[in-house]
Wavefront OBJ file of the C-alpha trace (Angstrom):
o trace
v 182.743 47.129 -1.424
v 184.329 44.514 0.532
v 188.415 44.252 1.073
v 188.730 41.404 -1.265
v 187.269 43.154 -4.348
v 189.242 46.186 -3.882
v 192.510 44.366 -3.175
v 191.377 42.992 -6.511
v 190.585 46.729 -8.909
v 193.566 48.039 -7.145
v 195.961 45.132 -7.633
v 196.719 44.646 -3.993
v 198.015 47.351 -2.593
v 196.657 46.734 0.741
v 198.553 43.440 0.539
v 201.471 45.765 -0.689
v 201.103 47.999 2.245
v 200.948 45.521 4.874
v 204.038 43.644 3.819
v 205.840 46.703 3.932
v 208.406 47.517 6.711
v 207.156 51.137 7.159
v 203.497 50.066 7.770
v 202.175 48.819 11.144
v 199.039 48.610 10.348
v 196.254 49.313 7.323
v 192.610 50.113 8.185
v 189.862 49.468 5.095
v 186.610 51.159 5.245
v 183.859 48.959 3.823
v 180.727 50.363 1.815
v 177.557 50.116 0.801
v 176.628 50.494 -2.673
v 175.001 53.629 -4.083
v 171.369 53.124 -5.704
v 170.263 54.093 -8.821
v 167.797 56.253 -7.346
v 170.879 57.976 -5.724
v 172.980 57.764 -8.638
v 169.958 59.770 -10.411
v 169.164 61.830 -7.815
v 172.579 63.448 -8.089
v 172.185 63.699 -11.717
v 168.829 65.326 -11.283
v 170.094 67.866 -9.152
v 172.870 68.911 -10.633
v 171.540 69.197 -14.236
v 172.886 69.065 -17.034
v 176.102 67.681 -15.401
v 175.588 63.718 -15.143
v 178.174 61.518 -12.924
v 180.442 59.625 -15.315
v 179.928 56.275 -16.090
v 183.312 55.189 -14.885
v 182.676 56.849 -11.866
v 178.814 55.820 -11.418
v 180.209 52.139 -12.083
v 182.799 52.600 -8.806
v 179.835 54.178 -6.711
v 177.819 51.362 -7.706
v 179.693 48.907 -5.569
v 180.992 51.783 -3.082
v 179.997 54.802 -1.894
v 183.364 56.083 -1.950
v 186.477 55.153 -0.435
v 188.376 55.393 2.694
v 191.286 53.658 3.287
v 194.424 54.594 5.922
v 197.417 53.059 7.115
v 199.834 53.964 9.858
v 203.448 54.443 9.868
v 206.145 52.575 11.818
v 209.917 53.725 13.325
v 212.091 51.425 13.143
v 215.330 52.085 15.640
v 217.514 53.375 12.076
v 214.758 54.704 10.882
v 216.045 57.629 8.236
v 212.600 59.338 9.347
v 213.792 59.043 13.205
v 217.316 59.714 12.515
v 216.621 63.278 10.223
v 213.879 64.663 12.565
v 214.336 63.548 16.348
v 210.676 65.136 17.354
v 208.873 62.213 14.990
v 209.331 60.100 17.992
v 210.980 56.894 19.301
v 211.619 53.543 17.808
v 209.022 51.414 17.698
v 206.326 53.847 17.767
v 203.512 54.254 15.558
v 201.383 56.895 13.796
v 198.367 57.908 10.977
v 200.146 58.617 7.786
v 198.134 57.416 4.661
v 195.127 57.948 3.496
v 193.167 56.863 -0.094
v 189.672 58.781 -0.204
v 186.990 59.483 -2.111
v 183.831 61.218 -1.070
v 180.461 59.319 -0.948
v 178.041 60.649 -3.577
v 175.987 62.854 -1.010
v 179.416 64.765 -0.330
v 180.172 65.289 -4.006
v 179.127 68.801 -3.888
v 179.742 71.993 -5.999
v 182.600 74.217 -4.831
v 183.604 77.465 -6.336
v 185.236 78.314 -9.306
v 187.903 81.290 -9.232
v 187.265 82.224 -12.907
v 190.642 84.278 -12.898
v 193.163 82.332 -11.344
v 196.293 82.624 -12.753
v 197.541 79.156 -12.765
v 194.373 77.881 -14.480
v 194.839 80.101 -17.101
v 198.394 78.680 -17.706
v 197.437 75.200 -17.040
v 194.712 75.508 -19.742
v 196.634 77.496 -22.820
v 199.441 75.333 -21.964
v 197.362 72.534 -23.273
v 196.758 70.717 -20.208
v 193.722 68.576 -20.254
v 193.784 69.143 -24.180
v 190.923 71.521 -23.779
v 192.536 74.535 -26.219
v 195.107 73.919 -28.663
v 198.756 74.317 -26.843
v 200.596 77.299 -27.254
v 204.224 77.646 -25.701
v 204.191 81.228 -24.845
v 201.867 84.209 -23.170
v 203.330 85.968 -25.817
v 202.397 84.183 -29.246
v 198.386 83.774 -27.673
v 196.092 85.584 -29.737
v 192.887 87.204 -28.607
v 190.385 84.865 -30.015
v 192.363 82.389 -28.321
v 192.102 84.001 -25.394
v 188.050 84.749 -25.412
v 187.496 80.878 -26.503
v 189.530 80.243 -23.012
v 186.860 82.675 -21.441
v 184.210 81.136 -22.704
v 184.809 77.709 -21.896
v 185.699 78.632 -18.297
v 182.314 80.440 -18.011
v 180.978 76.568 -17.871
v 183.076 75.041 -15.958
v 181.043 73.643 -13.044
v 183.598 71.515 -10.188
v 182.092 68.653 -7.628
v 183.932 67.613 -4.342
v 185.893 64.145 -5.032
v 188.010 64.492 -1.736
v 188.884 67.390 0.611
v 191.452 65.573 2.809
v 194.309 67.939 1.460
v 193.455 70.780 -0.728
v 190.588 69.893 -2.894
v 190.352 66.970 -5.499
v 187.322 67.808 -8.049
v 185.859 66.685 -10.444
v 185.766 69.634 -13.093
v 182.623 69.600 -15.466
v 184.146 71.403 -19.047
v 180.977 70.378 -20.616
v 177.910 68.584 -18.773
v 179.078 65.631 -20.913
v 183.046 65.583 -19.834
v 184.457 65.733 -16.384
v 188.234 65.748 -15.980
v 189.749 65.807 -12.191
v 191.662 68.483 -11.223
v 192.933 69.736 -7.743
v 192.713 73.188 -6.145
v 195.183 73.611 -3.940
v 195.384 75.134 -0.363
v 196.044 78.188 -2.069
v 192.533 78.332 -4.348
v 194.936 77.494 -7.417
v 193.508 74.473 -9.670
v 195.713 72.354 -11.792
v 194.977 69.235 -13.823
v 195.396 65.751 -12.691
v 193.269 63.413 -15.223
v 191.434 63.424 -17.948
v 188.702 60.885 -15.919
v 187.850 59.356 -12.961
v 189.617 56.223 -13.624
v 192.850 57.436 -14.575
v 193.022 59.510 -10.857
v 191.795 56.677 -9.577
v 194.971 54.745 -10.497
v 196.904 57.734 -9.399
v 195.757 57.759 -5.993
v 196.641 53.817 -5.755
v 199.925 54.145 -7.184
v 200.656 57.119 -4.739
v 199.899 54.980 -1.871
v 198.232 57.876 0.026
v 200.978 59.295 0.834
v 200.098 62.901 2.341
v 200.376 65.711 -0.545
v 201.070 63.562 -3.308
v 198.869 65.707 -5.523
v 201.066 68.365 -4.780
v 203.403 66.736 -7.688
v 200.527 68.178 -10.308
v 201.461 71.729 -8.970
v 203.568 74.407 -9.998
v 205.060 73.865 -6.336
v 205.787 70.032 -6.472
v 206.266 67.744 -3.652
v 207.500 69.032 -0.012
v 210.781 67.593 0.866
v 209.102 66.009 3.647
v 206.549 63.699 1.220
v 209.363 63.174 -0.941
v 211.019 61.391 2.064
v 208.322 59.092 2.748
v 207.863 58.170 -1.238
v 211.891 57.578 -1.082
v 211.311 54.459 1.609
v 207.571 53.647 0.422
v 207.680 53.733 -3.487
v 211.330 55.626 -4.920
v 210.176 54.211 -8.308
v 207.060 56.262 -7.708
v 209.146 59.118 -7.006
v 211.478 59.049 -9.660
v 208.278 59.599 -12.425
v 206.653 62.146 -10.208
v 210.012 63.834 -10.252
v 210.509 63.446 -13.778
v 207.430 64.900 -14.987
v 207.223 67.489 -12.512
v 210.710 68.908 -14.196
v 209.284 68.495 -17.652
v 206.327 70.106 -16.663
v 207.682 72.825 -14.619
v 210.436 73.619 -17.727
v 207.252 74.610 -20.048
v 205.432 76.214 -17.151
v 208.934 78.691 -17.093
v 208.836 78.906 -20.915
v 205.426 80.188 -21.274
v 205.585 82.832 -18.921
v 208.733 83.766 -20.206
v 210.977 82.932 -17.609
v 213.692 81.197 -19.456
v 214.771 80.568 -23.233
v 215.968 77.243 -24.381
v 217.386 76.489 -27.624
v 214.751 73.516 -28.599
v 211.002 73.679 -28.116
v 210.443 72.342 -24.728
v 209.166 68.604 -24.745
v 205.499 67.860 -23.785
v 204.677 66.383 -20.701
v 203.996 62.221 -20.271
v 200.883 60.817 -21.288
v 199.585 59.080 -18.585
v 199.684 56.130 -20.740
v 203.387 57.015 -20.909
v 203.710 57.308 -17.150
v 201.661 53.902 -16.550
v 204.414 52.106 -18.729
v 207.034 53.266 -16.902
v 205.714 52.746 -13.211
v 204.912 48.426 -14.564
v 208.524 48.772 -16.039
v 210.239 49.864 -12.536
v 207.568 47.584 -10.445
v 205.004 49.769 -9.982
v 201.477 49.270 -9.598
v 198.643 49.052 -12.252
v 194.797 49.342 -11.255
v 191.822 47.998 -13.738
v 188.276 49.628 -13.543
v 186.977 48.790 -16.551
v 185.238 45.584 -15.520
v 183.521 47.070 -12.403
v 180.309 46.397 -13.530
v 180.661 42.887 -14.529
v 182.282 41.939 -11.147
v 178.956 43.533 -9.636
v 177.211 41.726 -11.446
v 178.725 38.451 -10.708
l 1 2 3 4 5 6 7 8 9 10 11 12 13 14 15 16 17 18 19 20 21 22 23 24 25 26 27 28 29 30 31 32 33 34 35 36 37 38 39 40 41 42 43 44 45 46 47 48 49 50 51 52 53 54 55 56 57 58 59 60 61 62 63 64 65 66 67 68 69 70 71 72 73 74 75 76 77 78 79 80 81 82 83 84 85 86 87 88 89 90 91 92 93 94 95 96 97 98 99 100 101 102 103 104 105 106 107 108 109 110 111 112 113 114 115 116 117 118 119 120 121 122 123 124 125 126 127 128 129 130 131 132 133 134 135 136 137 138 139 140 141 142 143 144 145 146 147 148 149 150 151 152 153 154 155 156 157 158 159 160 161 162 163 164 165 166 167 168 169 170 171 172 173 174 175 176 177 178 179 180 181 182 183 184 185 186 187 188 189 190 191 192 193 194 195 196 197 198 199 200 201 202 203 204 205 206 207 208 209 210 211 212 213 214 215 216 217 218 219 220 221 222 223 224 225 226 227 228 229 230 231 232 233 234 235 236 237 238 239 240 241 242 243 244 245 246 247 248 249 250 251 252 253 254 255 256 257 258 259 260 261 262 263 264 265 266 267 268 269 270 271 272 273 274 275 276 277 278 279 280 281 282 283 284 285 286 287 288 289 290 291 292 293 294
């Protein structure tokens, strides 16, 4: 895949990036496209899970995705000016960094069948793959041992390693979602498909440990920084959700009361809307194939 056509799915954000102050310079990583035979090939080998067709349509013009930018001080520089070891003005360094593994690194990783914050992330509701209950406490056992059985499946493929782990998780050979495992082994939902993280990672700019905002943890005060001068509309939803989220995480373990159910978190529909409203960015993958084909 060539600059132009991914300037083009991704709505320019390498345009973005490279008018921006903060940016010095943007590096894109061009790629072949995957085969069929490949595309098969993985599917053969990891029966009965098959690649998605969003995702086999993106792998069809690239085989995967590796794009990076560097960072620039300026002499005010609120980066320079809060931590005096980042450097002096003027000088530049790797910051960002969009990736997606080619289709020969999409490989199985482990799945801790009892971590902790899975089991909250998935009788919370999150990735709508058990009916949502708002407390450990009101979960009853068949509940419980339908949770256990659809975790026995659960089969997760390497989408991008770069911090943590980004996966795609197999809850059926039929449906992947994408969730990320974090540093710690913990795995928390990110998307119900490939193209929905895929506008994620665009919108996020590659900004190091942005998936961390999908985490019981949230973002470091030092990533929140750099969304503050690259993207503070960015920030603002991340840091919305992340508190709506986090409220019902407290609620279901029984950490707090409140006097009103606690409200569900954004659609990503929801969250889309309100990045276009504030000037965000939007991404479109659903006409991959046709602009191979052209």
């Amino acid at each position: 895949m060539g600059r132009e056509l991914f300037d083009e799915i991704s709505l320019n954000v390498i345009a973005f990036l490279e008018g921006h102050s903060g940016v010095s310079k943007v590096y894109f990583h061009d790629k072949a496209a995957v085969s069929s035979f490949a595309l098969n090939s993985w599917d053969r080998s990891n029966h009965p899970c098959a690649l998605p067709e969003d995702l086999k349509a993106f792998l069809s013009i690239s085989d995967g995705l590796l794009v990076k930018w560097d960072a620039r001080l300026h002499g005010d520089s609120w980066e320079r000016r809060r931590d005096s070891h980042v450097g002096e003005a003027g000088e530049t360094f790797a910051l960002g960094c969009m990736s997606i593994n080619a289709v020969n690194q999409m490989v199985e990783t482990p799945v801790n069948w009892e971590d902790d914050a899975a089991w909250t992330e998935m009788l919370m509701g999150q990735g709508d793959l058990l009916p949502p209950t708002d407390s450990l406490s009101s979960i009853s056992p068949s509940l419980i041992q339908e949770a256990r059985l659809l975790r026995e499946k659960f089969r997760a493929f390497d989408l991008d390693s770069s911090n943590g782990k980004v996966c795609l998780l197999f809850v059926k050979p039929s449906s992947a979602q994408v969730w990320f495992q974090d540093l710690s082994k913990r795995w928390f939902f990110i998307s119900h498909s490939f193209t929905d993280y895929f506008r994620l990672l665009v919108m996020h700019l590659g900004i190091p440990n942005w998936q961390s905002t999908f985490t019981d943890i949230g973002l470091d005060e030092g990533t929140k920084r750099w969304f503050r001068f690259m993207s503070p509309e960015r920030l603002a939803i991340d840091l919305e959700q992340f508190s709506v989220l986090e409220q019902r995480r407290r609620v279901f373990r029984g950490e707090t009361r409140t006097s009103s159910p606690p409200q569900p978190d954004k659609t990503l529909t929801e969250t889309e809307a309100a990045a276009e409203s504030a000037g965000g960015m939007r991404v479109d993958l659903e006409n991959l194939e046709k602009t191979q084909s052209k």
